[in-house]
KOLRO-733653 format. One line per field, with one value per residue: residue number from 0; x, y, z of N, C-alpha, C, CB in turn; residue in three letters. Coordinates in Angstrom, 2 decimals. Glycine has a CB too. Example, Ala and Ser with C-alpha at 12.3 -4.5 7.8 and 13.67 -1.06 7.14 Angstrom:
# KOLRO-733653
seq = (0 | 1)
nu = (13.19 | 12.85)
nv = (-5.69 | -2.25)
nw = (7.80 | 7.08)
cau = (12.30 | 13.67)
cav = (-4.50 | -1.06)
caw = (7.80 | 7.14)
cu = (13.20 | 12.90)
cv = (-3.30 | 0.03)
cw = (7.80 | 7.87)
cbu = (11.31 | 14.08)
cbv = (-4.47 | -0.60)
cbw = (9.05 | 5.72)
type = (ALA | SER)
END
This chain:
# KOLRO-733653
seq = (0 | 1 | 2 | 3 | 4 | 5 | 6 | 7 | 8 | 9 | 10 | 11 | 12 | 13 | 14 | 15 | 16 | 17 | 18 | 19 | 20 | 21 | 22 | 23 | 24 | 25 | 26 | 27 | 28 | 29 | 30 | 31 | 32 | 33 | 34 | 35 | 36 | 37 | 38 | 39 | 40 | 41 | 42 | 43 | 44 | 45 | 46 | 47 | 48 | 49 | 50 | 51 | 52 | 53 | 54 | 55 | 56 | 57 | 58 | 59 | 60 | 61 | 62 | 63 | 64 | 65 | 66 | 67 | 68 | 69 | 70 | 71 | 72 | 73 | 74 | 75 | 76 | 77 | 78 | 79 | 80 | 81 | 82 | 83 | 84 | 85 | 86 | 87 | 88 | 89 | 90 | 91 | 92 | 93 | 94 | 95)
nu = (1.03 | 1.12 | 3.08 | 5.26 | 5.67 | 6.27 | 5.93 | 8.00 | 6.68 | 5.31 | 7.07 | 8.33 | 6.10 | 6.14 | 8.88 | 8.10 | 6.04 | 6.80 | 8.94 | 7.71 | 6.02 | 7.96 | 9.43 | 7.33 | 7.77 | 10.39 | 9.58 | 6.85 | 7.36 | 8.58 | 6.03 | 5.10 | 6.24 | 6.30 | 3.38 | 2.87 | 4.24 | 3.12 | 0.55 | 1.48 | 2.41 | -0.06 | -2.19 | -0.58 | -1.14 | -3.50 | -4.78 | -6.98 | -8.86 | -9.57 | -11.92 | -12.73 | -12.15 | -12.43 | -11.90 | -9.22 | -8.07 | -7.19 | -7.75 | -6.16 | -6.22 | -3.96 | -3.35 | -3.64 | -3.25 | -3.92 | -3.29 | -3.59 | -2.90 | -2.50 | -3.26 | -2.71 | -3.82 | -2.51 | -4.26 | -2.98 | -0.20 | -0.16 | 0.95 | 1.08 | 0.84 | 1.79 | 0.65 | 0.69 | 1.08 | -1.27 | -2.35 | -5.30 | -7.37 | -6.03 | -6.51 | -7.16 | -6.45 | -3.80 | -2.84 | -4.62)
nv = (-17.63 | -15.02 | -14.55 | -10.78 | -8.64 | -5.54 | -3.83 | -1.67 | 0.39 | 1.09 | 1.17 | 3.74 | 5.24 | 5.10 | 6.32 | 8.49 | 9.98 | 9.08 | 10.48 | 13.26 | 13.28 | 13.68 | 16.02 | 17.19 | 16.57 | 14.62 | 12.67 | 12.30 | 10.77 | 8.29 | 7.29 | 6.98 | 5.44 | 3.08 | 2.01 | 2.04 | -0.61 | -2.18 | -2.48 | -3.98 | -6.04 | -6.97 | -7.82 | -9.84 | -11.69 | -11.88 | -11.59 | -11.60 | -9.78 | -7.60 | -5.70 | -6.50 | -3.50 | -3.53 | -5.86 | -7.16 | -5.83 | -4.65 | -2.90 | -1.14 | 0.97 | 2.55 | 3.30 | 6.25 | 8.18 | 9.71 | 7.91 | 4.99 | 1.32 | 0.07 | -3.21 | -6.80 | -10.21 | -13.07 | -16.62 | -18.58 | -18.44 | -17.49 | -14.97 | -11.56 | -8.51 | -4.85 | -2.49 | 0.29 | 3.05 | 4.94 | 8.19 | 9.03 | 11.12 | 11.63 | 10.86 | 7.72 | 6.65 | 5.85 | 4.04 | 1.76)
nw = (5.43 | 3.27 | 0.57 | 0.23 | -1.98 | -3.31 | -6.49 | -8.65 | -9.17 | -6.71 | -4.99 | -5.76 | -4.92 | -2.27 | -1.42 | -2.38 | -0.67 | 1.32 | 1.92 | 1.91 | 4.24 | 5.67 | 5.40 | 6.62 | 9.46 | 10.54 | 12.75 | 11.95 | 9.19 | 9.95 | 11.72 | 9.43 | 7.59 | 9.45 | 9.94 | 6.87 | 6.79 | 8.96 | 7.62 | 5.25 | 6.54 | 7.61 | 5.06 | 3.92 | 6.00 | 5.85 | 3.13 | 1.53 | 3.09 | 2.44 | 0.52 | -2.89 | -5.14 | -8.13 | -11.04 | -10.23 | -8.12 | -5.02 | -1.61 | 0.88 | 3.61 | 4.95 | 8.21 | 10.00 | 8.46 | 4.86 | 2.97 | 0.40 | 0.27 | -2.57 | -3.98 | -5.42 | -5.03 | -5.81 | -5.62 | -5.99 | -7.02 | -4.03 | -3.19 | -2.63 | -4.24 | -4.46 | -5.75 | -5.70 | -3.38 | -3.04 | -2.49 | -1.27 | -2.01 | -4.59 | -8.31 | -9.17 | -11.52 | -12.59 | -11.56 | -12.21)
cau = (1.20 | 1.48 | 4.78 | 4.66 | 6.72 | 6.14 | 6.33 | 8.48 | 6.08 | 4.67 | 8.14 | 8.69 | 4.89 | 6.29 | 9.47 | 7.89 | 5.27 | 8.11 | 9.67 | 6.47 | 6.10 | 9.75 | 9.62 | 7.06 | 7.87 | 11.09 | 8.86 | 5.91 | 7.57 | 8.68 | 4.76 | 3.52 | 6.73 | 5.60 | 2.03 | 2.87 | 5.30 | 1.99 | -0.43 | 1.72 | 2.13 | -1.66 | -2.43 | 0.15 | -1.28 | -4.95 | -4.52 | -8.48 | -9.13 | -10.39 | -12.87 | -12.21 | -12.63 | -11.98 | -12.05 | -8.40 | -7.17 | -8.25 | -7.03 | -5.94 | -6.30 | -2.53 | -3.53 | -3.41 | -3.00 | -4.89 | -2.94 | -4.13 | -1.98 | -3.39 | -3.02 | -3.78 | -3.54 | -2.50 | -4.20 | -2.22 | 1.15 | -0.26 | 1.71 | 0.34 | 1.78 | 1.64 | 0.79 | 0.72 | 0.58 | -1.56 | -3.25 | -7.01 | -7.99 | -6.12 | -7.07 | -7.04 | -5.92 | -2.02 | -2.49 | -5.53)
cav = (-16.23 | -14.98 | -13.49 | -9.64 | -7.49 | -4.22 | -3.09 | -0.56 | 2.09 | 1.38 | 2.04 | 5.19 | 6.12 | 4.91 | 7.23 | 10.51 | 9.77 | 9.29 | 12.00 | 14.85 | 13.57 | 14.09 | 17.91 | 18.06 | 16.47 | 13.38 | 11.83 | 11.69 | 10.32 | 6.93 | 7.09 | 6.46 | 4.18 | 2.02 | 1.84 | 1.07 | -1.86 | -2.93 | -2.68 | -5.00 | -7.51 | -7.32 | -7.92 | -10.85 | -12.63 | -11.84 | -11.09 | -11.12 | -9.45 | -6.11 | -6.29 | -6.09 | -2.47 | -3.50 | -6.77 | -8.03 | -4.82 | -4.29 | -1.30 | -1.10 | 1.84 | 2.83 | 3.89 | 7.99 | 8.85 | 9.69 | 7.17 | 3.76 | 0.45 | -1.05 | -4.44 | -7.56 | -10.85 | -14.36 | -17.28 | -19.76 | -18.74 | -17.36 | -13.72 | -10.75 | -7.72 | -3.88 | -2.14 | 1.22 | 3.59 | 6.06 | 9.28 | 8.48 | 12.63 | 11.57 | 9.95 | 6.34 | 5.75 | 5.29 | 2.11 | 1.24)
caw = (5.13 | 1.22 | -0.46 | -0.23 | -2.59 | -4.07 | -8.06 | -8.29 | -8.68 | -5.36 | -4.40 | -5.98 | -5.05 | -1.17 | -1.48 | -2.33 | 0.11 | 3.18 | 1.54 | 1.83 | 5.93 | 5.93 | 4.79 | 7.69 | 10.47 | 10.88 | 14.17 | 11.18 | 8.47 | 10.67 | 11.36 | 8.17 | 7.78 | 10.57 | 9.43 | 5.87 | 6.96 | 9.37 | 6.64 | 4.34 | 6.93 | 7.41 | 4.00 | 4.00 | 6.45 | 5.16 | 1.74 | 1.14 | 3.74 | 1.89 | -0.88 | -4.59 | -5.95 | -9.48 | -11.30 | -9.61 | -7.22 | -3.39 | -1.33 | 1.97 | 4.31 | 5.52 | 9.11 | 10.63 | 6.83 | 3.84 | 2.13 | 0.75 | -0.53 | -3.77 | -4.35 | -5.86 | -4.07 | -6.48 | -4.70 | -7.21 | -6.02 | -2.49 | -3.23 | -2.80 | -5.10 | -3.76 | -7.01 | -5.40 | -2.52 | -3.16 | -2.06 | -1.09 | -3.46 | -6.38 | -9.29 | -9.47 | -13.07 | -13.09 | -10.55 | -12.46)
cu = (1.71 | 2.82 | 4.03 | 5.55 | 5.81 | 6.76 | 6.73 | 8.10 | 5.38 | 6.29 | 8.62 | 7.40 | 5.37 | 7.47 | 9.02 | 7.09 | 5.84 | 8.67 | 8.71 | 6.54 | 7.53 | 9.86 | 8.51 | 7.44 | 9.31 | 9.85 | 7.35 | 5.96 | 8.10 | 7.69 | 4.64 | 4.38 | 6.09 | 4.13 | 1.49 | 3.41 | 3.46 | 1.08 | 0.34 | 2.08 | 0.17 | -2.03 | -1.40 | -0.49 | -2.92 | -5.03 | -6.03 | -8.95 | -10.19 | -11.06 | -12.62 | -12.56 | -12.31 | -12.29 | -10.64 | -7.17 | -8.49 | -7.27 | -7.83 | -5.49 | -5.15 | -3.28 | -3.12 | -2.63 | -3.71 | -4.30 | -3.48 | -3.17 | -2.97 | -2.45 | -3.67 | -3.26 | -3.38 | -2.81 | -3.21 | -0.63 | 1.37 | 1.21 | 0.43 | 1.50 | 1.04 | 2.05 | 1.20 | 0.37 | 0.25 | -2.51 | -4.40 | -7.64 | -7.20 | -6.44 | -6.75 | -6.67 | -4.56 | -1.92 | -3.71 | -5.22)
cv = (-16.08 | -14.41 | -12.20 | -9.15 | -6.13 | -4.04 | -1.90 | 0.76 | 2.03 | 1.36 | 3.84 | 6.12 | 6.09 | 6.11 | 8.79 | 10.48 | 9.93 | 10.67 | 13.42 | 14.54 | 13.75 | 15.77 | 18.07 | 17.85 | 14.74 | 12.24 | 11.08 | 10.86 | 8.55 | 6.89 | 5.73 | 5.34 | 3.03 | 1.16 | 1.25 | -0.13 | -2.81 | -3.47 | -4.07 | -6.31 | -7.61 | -7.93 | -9.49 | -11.74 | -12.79 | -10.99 | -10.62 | -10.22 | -8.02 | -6.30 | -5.87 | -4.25 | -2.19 | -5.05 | -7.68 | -6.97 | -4.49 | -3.00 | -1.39 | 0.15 | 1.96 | 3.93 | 5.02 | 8.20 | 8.90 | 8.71 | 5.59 | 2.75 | -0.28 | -1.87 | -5.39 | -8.41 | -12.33 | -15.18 | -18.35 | -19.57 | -18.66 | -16.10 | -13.14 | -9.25 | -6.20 | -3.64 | -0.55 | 2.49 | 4.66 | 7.24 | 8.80 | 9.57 | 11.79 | 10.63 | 8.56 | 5.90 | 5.40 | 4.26 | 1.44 | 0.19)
cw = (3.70 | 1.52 | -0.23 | -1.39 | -3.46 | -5.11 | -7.52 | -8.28 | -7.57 | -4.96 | -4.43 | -5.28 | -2.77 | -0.47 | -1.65 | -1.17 | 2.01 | 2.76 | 1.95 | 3.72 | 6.33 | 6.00 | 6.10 | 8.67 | 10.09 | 11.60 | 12.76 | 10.26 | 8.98 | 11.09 | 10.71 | 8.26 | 8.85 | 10.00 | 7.93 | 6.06 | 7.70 | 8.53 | 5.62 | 5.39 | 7.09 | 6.16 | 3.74 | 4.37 | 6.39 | 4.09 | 0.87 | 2.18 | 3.48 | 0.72 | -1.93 | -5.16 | -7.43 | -9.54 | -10.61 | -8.01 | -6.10 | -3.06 | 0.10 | 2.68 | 5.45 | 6.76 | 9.29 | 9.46 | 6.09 | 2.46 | 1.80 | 0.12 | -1.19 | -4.16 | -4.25 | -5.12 | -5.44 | -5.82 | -5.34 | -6.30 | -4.45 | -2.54 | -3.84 | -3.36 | -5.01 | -5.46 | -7.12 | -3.93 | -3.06 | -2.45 | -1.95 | -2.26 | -4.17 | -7.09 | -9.59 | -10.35 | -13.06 | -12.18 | -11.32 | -13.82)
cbu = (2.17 | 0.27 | 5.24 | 4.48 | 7.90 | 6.45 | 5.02 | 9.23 | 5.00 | 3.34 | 9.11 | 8.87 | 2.77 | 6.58 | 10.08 | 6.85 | 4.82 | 10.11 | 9.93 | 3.98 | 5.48 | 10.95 | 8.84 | 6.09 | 6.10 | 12.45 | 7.94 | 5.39 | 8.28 | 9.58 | 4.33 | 3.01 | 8.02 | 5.08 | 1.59 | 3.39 | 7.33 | 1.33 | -0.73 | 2.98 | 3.15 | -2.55 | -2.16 | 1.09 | -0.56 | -6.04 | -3.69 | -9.57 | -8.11 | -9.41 | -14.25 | -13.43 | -12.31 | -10.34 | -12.41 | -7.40 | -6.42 | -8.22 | -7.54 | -5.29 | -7.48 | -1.15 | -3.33 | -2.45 | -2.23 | -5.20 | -1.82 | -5.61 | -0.90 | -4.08 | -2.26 | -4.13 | -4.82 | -1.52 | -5.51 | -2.17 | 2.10 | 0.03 | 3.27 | -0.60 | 1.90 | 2.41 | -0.51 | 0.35 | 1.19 | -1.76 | -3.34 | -7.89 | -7.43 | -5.05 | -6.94 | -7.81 | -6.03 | -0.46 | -2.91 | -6.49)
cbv = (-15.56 | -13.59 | -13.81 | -8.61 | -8.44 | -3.21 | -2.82 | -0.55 | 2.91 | 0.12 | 1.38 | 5.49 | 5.07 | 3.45 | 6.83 | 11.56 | 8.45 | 7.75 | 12.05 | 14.55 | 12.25 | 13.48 | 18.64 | 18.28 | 16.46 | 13.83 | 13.62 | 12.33 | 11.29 | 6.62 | 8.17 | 7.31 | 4.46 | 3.07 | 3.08 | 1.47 | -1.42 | -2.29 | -1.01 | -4.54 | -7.86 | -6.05 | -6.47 | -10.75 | -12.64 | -11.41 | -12.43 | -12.35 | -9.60 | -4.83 | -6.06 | -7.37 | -1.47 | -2.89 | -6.65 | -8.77 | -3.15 | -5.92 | 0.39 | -1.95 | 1.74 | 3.66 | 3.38 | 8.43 | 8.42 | 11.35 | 7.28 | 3.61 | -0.46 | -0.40 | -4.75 | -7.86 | -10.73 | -14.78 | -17.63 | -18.99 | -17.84 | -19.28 | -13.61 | -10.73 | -8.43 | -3.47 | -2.51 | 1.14 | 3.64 | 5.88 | 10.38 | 8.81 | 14.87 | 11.74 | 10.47 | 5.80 | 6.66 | 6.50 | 1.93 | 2.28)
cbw = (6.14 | -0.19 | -2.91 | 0.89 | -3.90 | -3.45 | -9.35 | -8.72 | -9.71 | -4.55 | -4.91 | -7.77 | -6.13 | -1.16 | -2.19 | -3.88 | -0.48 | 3.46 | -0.34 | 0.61 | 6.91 | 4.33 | 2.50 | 7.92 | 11.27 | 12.05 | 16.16 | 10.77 | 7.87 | 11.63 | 10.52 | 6.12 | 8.10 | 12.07 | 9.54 | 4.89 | 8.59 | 10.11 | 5.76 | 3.23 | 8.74 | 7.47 | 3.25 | 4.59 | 7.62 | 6.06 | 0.90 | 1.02 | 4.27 | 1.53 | -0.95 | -5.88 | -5.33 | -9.81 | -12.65 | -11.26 | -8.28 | -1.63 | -2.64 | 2.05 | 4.68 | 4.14 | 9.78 | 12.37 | 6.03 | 3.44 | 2.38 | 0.29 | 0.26 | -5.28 | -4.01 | -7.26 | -2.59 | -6.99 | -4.17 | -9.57 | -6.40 | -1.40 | -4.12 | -1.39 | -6.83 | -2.18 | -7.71 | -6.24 | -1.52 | -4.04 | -2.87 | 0.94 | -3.51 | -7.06 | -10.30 | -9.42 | -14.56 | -12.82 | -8.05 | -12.51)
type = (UNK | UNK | UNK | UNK | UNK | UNK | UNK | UNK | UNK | UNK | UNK | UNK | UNK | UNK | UNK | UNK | UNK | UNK | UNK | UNK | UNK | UNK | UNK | UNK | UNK | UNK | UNK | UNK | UNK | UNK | UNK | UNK | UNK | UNK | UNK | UNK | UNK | UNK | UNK | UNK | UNK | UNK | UNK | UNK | UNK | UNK | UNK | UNK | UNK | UNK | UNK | UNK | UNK | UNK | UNK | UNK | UNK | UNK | UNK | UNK | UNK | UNK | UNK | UNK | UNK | UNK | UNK | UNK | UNK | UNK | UNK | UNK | UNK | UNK | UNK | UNK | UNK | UNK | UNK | UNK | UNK | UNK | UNK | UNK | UNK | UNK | UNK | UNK | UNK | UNK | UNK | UNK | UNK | UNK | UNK | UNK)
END
């Protein structure tokens, strides 16, 4: 199983993100939590698992959300590095 960790703007992009299902619902916002925590062990323990949409970044589909986790996968060290959670609508450039 790879290394996971998250750059800190997939933290901050993870915080507003709990934060918006927070403002609607508590019960939703431990959801997505749940589902992001799943998704990064997924990705852990099959780090290729999703196909390249760029020359070194994949993107993983954060279940019963429109959210996705981008990241790249090092086979050299065998860590995989969460570059960003983002919205599926917005624009792809600030993780790009």
């Amino acid at each position: 199983m790879a290394s996971v960790r998250l750059l800190r703007r997939a933290e901050i992009d993870l915080e507003a993100a709990v934060a918006w299902y927070e403002s609607y619902s508590s019960r939703a916002a431990r959801r997505f939590e749940s589902a992001v925590a799943s998704a990064l062990e997924r990705i852990g323990a099959h780090p290729e698992m999703y196909a390249l949409v760029d020359d070194r970044h994949r993107v993983c589909p954060i279940r019963r959300s429109r959210y996705l986790l981008v990241y790249r996968f090092d086979p050299a060290a065998d860590e995989v590095v969460a570059v960003a959670v983002a919205h599926g609508s917005r624009d792809p450039a600030p993780w790009q």
